[in-house]
N, C-alpha and C positions, 0 to 999 in steps of 0.2 A: 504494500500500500504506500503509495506517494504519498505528501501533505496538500498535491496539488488535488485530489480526489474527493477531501475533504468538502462541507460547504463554504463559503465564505465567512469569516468571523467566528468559527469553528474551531476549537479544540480538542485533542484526544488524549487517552494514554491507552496504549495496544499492549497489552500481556498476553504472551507466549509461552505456553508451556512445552519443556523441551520432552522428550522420551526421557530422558534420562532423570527428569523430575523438576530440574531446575527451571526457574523462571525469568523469563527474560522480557525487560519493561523498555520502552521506546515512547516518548512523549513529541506530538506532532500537531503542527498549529497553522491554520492556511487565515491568518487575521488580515485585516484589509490595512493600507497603507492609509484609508482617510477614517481610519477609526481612531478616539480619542488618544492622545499619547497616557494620558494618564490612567485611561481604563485599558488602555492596550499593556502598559507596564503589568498593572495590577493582574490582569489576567495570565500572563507570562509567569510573574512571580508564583502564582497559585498554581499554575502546572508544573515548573520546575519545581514547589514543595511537595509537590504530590507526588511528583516523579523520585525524588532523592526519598523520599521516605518509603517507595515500596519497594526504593534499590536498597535501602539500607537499613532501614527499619522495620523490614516485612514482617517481622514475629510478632511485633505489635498491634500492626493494619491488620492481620490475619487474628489476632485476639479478638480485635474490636469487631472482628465479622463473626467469628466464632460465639464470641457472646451475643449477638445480633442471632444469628442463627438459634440458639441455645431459649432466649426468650420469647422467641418466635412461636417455637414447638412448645417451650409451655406455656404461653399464652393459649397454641390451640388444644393443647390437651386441657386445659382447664375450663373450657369453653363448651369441650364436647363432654366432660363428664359432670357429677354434679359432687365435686369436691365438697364445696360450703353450704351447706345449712342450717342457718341462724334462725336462733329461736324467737319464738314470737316476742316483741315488745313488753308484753305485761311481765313474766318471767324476772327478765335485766331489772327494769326499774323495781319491782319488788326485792331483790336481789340488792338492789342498792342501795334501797330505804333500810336494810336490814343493815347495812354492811356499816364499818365506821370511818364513810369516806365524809371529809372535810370540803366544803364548798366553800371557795376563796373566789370572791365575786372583783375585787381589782388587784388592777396589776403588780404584779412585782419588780419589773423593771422598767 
């Protein structure tokens, strides 16, 4: 893939995954010459961190997916089953009136 291929004002970053396991990251940007210098820096600099951080920081970026993933699935495993069933209201507050909890109506700090 060219940068010429790209749309206009367009960014990428292309990850390759080798046979051999390794990954190999390429960042490619076809931005226009009449686009703002200071959104065009800004956008450059935010590729090139993204690029230097999956060259070199990957165990990290892959954490932050891994736990992305990870809450993902129990989000929908909580969803499909019926984990939580809380007891009716009358219960708790009778619960409470019995109990020797302190009701501190201002602030403390």
């Amino acid at each position: 893939m060219k940068y010429t291929d790209l749309p206009e004002n367009s960014m990428c970053i292309l990850m390759e995954v080798t046979d051999e396991g390794s990954l190999s990251v390429s960042a490619m940007q076809n931005l226009s010459d009449q686009l703002d210098e200071e959104v065009a820096d800004r956008s450059l600099d935010l590729l090139n961190g993204i690029n230097l951080t999956l060259q070199n920081g990957y165990e990290l970026t892959e954490g932050f997916g891994r736990t992305a993933r990870l809450l993902a699935e129990a989000t929908y495993f909580e969803e499909d089953s019926k984990m939580h069933e809380f007891e009716d209201e009358e219960p708790i507050l009778d619960a409470l009136a019995e109990s020797n909890v302190i009701k501190i109506k201002k602030r403390l700090n």
